[in-house]
C-alpha positions in Angstrom: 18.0 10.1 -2.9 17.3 14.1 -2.5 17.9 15.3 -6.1 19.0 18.2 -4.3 21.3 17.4 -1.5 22.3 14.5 -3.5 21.8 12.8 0.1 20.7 8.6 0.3 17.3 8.8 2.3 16.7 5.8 1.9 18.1 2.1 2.3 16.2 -0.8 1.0 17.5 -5.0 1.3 16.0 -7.3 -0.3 16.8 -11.1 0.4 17.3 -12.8 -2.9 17.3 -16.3 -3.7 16.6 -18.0 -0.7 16.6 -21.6 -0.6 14.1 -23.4 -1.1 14.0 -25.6 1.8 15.2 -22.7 4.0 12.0 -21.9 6.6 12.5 -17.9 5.8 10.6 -16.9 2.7 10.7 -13.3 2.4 13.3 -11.2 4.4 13.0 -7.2 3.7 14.3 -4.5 5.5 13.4 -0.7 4.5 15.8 2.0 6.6 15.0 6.0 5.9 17.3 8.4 7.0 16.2 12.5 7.7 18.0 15.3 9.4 18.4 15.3 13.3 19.5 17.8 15.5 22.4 17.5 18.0 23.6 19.7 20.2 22.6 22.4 17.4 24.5 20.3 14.9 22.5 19.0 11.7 23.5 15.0 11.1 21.7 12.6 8.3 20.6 9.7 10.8 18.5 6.3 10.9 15.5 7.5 11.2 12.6 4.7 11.2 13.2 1.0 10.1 11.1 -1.6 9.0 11.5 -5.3 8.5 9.6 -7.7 7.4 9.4 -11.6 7.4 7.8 -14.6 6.3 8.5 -17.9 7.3 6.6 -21.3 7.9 3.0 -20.1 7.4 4.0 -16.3 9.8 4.2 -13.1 8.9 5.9 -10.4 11.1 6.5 -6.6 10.5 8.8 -5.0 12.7 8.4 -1.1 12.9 11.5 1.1 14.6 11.9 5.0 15.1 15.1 6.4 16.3 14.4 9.2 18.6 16.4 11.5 21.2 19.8 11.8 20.0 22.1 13.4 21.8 25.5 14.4 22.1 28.0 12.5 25.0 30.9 14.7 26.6 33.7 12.7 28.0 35.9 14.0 29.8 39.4 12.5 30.0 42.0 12.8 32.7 46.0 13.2 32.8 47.4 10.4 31.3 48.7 7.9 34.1 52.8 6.8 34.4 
C-alpha cells in the first residue's frame, strides 16, 4: 500500500491448504498495480503479474506486463424504431 496515496499496489494469493493428494503443490500469484496514462488521464492499473506453480515434480513461473493502454471511442448511432 502507498502510505501516502493510501493506494493497494500490490495483490498477493496464496493457495492454502491444498490437498494432499491434489497434483498442485504451491499455487502463488503476485499482481502490482502503478499509475498509467490514458488519453492524458492517470488510472491505478495491473501492471506486471506473476504466478507460480508446482506440481508433480515441475516448477513454472509465469511473468506478465500490461503495456499500451489506451482509450476506445465508440460512437453510437440514432436509436433504431
Amino acid at each position: 500500500m502507498d502510505n501516502k496515496t493510501r493506494e493497494i499496489l500490490r495483490v498477493t494469493l496464496v493457495a492454502e491448504e491444498i490437498p494432499a493428494d491434489f497434483p498442485v503443490k504451491v499455487a502463488d500469484t503476485t499482481l502490482d498495480y502503478a499509475d498509467q496514462d490514458i488519453s492524458g488521464l492517470t488510472f491505478l492499473l495491473p501492471y506486471t503479474s506473476r504466478t507460480i506453480m508446482s506440481a508433480e515434480g515441475y516448477l513454472t513461473r509465469n511473468d506478465d506486463e500490461f503495456r499500451i493502454y489506451r482509450s476506445e471511442e465508440r460512437r453510437v448511432g440514432k436509436e433504431c424504431r
